[in-house]
N, CA, C and O atoms as CSV, one atom per row, in Angstrom:
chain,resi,resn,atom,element,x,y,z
A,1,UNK,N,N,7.578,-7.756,-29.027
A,1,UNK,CA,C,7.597,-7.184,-27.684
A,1,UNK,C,C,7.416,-8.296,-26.658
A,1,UNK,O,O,6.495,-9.112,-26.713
A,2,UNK,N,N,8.285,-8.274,-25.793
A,2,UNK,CA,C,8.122,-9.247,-24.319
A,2,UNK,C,C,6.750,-9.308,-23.619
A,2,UNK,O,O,6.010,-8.351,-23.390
A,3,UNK,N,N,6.596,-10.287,-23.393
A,3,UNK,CA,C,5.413,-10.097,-22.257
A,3,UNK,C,C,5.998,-9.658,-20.772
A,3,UNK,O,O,7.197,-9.924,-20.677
A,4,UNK,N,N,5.325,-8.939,-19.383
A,4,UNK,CA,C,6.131,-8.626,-18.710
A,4,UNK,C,C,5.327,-9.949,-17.655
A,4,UNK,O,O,4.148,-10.300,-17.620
A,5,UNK,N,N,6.093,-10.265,-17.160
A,5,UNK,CA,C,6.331,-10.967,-16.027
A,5,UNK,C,C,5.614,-10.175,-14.776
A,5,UNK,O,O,5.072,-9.076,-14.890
A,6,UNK,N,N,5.750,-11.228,-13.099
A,6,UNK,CA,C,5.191,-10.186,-12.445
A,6,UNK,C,C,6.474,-10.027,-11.441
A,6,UNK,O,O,6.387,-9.357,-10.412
A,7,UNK,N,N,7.745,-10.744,-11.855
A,7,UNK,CA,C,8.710,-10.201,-11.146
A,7,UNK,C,C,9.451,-9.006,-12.386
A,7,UNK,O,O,10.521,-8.428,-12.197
A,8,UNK,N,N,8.757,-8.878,-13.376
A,8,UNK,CA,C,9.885,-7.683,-13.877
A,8,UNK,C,C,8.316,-6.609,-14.008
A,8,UNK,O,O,8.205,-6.021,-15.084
A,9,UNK,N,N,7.233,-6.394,-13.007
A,9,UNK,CA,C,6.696,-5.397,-12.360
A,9,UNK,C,C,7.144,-4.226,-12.586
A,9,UNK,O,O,8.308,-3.976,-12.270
A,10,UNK,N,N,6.320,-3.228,-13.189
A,10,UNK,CA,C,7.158,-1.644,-12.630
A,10,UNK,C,C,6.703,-1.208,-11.461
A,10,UNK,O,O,5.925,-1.760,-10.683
A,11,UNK,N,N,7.439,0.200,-11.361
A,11,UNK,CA,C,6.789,0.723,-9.585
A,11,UNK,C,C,5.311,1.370,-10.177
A,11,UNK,O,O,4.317,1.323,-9.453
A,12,UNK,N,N,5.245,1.969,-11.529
A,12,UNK,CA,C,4.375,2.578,-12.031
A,12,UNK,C,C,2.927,1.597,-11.618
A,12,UNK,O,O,2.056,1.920,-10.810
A,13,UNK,N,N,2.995,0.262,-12.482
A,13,UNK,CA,C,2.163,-0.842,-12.744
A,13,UNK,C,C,1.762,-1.111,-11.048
A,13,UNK,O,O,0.571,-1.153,-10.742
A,14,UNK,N,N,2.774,-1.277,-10.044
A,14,UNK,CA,C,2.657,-1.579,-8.709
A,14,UNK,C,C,1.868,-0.498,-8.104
A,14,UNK,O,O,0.876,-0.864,-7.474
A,15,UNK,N,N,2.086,0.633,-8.162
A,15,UNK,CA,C,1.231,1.805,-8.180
A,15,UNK,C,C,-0.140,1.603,-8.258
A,15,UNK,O,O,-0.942,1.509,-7.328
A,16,UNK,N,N,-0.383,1.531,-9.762
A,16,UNK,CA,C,-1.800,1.412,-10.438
A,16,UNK,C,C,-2.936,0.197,-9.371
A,16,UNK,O,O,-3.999,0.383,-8.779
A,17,UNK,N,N,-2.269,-0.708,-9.498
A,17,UNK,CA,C,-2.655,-2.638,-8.398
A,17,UNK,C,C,-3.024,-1.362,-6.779
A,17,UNK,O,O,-4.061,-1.195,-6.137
A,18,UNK,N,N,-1.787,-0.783,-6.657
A,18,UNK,CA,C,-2.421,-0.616,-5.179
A,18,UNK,C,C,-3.626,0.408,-5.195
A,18,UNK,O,O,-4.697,0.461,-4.591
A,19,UNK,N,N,-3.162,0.994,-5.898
A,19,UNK,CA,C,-4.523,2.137,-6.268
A,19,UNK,C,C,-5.689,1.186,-5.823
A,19,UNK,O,O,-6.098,0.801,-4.728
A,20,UNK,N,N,-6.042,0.975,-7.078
A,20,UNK,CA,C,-7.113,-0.181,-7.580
A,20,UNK,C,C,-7.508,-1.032,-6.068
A,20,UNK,O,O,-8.667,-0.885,-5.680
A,21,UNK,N,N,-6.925,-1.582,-5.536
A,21,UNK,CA,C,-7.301,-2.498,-4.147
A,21,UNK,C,C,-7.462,-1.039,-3.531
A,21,UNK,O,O,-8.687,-0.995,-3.416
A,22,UNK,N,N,-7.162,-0.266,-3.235
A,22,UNK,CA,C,-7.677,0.833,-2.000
A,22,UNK,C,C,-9.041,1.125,-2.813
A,22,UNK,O,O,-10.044,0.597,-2.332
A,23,UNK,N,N,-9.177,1.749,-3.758
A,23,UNK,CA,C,-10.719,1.829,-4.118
A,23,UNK,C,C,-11.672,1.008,-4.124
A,23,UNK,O,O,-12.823,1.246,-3.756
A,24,UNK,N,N,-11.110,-0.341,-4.679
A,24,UNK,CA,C,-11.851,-1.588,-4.045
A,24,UNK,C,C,-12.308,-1.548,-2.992
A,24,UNK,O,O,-13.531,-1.514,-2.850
A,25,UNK,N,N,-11.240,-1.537,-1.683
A,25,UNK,CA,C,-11.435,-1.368,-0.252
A,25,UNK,C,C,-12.600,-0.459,0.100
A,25,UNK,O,O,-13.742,-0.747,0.459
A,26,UNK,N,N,-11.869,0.998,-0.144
A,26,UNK,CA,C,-13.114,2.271,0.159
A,26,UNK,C,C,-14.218,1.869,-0.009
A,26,UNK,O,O,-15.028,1.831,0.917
A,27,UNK,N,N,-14.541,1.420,-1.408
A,27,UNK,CA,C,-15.856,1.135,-2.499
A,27,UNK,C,C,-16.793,0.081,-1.062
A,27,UNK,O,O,-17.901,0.407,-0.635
A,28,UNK,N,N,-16.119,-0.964,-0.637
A,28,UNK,CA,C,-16.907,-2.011,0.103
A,28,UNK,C,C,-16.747,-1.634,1.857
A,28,UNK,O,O,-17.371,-2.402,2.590
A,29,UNK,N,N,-16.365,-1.089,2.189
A,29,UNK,CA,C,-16.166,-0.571,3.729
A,29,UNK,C,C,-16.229,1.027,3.512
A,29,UNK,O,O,-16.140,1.448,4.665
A,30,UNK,N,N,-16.311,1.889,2.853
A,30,UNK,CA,C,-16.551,3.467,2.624
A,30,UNK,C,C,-15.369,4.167,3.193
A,30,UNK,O,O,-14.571,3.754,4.035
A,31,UNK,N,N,-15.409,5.265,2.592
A,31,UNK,CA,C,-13.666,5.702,3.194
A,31,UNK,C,C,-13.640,6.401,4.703
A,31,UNK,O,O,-12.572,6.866,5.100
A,32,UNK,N,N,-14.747,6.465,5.484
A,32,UNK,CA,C,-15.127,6.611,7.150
A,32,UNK,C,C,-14.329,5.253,7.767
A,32,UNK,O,O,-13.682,5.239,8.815
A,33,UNK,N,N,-14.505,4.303,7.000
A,33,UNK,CA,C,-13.922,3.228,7.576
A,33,UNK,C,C,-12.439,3.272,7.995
A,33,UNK,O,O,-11.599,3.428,7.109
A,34,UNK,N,N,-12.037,3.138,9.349
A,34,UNK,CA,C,-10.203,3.461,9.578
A,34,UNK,C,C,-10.237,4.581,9.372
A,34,UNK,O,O,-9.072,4.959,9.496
A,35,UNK,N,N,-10.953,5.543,9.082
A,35,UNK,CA,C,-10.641,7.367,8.973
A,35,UNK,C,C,-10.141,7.120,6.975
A,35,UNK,O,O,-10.041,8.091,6.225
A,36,UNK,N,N,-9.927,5.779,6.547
A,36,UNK,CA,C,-9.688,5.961,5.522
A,36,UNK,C,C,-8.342,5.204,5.092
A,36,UNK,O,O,-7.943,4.852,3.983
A,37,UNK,N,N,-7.736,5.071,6.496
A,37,UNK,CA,C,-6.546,4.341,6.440
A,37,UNK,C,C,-6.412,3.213,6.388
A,37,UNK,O,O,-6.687,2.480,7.338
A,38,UNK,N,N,-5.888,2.737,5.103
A,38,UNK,CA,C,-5.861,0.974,4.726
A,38,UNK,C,C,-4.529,0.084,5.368
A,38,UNK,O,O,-3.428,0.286,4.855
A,39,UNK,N,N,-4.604,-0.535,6.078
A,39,UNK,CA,C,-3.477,-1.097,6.615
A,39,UNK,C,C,-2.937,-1.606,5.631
A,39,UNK,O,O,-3.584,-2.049,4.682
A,40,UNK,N,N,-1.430,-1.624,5.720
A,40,UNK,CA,C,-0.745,-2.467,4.596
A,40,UNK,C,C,-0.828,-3.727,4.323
A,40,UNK,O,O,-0.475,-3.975,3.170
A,41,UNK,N,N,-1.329,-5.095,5.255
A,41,UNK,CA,C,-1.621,-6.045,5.857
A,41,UNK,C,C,-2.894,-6.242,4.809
A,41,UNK,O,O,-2.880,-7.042,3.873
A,42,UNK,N,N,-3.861,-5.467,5.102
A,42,UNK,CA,C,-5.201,-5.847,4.077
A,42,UNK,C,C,-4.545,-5.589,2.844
A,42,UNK,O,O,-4.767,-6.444,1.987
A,43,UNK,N,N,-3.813,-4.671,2.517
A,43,UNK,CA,C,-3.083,-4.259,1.068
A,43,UNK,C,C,-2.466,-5.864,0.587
A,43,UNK,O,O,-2.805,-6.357,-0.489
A,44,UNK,N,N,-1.878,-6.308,1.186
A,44,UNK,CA,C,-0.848,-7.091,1.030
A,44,UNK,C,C,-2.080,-8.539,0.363
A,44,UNK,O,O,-1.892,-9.231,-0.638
A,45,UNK,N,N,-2.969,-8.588,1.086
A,45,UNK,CA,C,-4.080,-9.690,1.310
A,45,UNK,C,C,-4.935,-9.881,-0.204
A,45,UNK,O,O,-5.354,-10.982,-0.560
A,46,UNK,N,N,-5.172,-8.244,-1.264
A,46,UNK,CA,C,-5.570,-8.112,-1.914
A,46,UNK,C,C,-5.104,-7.592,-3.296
A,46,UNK,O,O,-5.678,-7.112,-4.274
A,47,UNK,N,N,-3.738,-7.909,-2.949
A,47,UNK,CA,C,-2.808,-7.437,-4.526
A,47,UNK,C,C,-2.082,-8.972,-4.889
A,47,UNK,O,O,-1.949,-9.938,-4.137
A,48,UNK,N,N,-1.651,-8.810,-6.392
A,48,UNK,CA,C,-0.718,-10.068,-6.355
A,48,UNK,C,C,0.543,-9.824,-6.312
A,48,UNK,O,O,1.168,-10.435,-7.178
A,49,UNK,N,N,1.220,-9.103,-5.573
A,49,UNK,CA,C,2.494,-8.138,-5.162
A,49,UNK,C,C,3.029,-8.360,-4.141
A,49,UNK,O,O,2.506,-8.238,-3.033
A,50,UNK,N,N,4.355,-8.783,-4.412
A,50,UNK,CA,C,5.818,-9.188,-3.088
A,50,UNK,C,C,5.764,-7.924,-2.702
A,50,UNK,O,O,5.480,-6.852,-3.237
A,51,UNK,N,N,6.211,-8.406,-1.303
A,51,UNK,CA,C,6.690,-7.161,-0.595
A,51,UNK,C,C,7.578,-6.211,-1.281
A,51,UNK,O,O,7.350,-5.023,-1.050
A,52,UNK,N,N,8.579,-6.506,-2.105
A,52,UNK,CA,C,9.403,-5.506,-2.746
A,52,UNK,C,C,8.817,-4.888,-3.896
A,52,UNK,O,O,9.620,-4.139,-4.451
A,53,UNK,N,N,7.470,-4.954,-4.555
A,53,UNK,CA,C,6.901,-4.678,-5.272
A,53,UNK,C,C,5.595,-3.180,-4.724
A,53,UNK,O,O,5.204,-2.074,-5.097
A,54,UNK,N,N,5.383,-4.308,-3.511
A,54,UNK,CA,C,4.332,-2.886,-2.733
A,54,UNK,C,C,5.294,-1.915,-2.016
A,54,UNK,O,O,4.905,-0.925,-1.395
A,55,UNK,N,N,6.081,-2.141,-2.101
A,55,UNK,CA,C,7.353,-0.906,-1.586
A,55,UNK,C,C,7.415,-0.198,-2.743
A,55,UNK,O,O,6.944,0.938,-2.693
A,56,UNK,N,N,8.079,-0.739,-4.233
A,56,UNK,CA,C,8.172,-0.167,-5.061
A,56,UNK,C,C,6.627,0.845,-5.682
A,56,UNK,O,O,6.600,1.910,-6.299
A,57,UNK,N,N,5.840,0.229,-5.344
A,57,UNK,CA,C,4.638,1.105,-5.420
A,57,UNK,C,C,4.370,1.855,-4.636
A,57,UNK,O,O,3.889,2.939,-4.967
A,58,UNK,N,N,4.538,1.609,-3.655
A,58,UNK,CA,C,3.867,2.840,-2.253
A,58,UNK,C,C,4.909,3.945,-2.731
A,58,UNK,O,O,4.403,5.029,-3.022
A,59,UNK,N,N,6.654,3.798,-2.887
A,59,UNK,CA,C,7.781,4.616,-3.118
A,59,UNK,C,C,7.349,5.959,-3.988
A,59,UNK,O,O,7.445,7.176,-3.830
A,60,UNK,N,N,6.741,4.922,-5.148
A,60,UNK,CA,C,6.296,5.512,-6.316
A,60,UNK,C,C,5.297,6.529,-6.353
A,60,UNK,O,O,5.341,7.584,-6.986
A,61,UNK,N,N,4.164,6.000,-5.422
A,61,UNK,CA,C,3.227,6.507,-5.067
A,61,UNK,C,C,3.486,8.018,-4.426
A,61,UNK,O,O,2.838,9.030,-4.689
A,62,UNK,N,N,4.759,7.879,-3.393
A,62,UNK,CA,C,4.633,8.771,-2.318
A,62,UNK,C,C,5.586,10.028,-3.038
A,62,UNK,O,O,5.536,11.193,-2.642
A,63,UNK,N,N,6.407,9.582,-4.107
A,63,UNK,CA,C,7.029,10.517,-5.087
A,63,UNK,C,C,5.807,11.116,-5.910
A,63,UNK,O,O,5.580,12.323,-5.815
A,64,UNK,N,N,5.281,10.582,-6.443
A,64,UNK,CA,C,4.487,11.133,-7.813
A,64,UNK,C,C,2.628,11.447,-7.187
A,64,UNK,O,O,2.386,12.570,-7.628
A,65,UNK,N,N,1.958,11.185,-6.781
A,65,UNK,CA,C,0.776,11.372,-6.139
A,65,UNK,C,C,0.708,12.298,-4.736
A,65,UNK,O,O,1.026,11.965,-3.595
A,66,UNK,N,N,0.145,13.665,-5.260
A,66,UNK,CA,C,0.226,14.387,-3.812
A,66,UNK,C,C,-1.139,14.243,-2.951
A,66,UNK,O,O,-1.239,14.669,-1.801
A,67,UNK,N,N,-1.982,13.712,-3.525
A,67,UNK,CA,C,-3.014,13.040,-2.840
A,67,UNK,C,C,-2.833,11.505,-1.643
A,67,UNK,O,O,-3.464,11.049,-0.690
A,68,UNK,N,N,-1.621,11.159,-2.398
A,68,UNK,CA,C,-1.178,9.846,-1.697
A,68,UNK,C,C,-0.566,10.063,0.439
A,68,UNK,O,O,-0.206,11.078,1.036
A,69,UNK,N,N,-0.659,9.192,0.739
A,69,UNK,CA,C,-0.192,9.457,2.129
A,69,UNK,C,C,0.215,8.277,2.838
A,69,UNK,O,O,-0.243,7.259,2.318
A,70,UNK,N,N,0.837,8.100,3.729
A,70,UNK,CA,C,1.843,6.724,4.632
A,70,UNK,C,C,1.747,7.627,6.206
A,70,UNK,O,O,1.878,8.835,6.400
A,71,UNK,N,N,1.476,6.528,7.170
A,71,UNK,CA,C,1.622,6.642,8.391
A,71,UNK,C,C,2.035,5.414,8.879
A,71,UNK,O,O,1.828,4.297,8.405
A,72,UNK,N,N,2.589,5.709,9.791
A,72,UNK,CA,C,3.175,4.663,11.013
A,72,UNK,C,C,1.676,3.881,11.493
A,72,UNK,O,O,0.661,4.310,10.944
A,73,UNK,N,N,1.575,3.125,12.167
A,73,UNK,CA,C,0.726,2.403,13.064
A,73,UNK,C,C,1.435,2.616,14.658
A,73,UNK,O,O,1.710,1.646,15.363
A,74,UNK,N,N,1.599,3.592,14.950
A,74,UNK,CA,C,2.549,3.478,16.217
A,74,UNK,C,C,1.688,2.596,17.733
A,74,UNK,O,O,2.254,2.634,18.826
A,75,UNK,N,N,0.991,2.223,17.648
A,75,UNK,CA,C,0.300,1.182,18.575
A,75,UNK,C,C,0.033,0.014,18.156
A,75,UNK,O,O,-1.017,-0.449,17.713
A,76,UNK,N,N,1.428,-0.619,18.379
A,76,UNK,CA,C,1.252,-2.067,18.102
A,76,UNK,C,C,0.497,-3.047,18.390
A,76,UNK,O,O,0.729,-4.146,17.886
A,77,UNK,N,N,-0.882,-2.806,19.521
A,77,UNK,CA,C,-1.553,-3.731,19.688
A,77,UNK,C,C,-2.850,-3.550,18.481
A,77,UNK,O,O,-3.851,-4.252,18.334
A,78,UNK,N,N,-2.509,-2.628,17.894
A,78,UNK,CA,C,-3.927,-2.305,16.212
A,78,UNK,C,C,-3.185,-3.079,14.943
A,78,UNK,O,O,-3.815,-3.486,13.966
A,79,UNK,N,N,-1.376,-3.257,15.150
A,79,UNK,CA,C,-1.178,-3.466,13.722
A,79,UNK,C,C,-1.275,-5.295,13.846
A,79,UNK,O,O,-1.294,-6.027,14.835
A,80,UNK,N,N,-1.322,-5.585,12.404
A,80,UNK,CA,C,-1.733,-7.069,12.233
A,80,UNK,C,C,0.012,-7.586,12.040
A,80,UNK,O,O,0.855,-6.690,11.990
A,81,UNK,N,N,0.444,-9.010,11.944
A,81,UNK,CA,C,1.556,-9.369,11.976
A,81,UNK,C,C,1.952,-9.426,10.484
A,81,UNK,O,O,3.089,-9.191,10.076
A,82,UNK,N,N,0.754,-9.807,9.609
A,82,UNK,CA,C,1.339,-8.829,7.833
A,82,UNK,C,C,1.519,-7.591,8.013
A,82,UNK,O,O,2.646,-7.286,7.622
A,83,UNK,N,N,0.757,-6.427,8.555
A,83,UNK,CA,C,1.086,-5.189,8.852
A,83,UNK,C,C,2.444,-4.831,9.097
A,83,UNK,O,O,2.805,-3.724,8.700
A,84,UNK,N,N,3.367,-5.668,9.756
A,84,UNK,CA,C,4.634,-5.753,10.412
A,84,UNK,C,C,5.034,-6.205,9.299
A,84,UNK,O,O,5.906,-5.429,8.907
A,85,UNK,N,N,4.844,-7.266,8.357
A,85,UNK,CA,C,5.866,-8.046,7.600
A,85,UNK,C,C,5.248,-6.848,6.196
A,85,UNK,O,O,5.927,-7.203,5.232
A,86,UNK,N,N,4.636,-6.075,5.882
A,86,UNK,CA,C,4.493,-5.838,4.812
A,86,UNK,C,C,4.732,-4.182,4.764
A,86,UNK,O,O,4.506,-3.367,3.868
A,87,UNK,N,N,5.321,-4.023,6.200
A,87,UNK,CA,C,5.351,-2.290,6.248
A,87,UNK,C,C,6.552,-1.859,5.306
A,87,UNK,O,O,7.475,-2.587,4.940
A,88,UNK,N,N,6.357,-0.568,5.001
A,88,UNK,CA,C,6.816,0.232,3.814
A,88,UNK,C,C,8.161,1.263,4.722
A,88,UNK,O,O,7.910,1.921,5.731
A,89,UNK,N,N,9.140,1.202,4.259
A,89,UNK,CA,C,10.310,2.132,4.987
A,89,UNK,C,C,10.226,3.607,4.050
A,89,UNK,O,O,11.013,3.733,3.112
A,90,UNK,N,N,9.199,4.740,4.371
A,90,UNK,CA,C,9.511,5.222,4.122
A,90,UNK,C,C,9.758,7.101,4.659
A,90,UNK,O,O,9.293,7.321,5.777
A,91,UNK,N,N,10.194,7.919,4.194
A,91,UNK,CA,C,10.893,8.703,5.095
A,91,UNK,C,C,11.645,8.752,6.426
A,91,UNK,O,O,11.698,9.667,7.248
A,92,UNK,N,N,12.215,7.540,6.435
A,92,UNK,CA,C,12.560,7.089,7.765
A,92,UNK,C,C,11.811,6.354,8.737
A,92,UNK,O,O,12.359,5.650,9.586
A,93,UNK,N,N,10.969,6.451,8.669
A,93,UNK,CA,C,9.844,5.278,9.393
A,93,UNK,C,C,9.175,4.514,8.639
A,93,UNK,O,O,8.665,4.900,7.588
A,94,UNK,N,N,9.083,3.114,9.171
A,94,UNK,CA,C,8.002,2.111,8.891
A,94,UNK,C,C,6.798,2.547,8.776
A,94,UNK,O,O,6.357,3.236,9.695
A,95,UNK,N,N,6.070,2.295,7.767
A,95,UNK,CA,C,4.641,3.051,7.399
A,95,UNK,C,C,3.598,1.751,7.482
A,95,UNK,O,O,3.938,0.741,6.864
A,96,UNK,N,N,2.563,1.740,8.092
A,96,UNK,CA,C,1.678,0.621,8.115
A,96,UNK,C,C,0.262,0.751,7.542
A,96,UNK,O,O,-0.592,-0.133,7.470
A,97,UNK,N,N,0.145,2.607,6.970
A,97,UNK,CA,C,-1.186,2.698,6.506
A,97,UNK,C,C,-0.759,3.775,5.166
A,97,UNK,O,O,0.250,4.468,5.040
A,98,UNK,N,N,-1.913,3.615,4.270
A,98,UNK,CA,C,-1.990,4.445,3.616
A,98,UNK,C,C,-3.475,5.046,2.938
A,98,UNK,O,O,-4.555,4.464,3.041
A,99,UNK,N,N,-3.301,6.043,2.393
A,99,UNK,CA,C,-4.257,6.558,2.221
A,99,UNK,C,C,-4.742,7.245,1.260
A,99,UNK,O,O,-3.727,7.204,0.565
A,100,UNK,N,N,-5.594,7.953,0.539
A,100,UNK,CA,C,-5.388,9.189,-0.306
A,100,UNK,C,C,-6.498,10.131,0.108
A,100,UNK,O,O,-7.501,9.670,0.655
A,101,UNK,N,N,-6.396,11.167,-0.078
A,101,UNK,CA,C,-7.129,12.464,0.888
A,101,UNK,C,C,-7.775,13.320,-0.751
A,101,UNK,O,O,-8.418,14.367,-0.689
């Protein structure tokens, strides 16, 4: 059996990483913190995951997890400039936070 690489990543595995850093997150700032909402920017800061990888996970995420959630940052003077470079296209808008409820 192959070993997997971290460019042949699944969305599943990318999934699991982001999970894992948001509970991290919650765990050390509590989930009051941001209402709960993790910018993608800190996401990005604390996974070892390309941008096309935390897409493929958030994607994954937002298909298969109904606990999971994506919002816009629509006030650009809150989002960070990874926030911008690491936002997620999904349902038609750029997503800059996520969450699970």
């Amino acid at each position: 059996m192959a070993t997997m690489t971290m460019t042949e990543m699944t969305a599943e595995r990318a999934a699991t990483e982001i999970r894992r850093a948001y509970n991290t997150w919650t765990s050390q700032y509590g989930h009051d913190h941001n209402d709960g909402w993790m910018p993608v920017g800190t996401l990005a800061e604390r996974v070892d995951l390309t941008h096309e990888q935390i897409t493929d996970g958030v994607l994954h995420l937002a298909r298969t997890d109904r606990q999971f959630d994506t919002s816009p940052q629509s006030y650009a003077g809150l989002r960070t400039a990874l926030d911008d470079e690491y936002a997620v296209w999904v349902g038609g808008q750029w997503k800059h936070l996520l969450t699970w409820s």
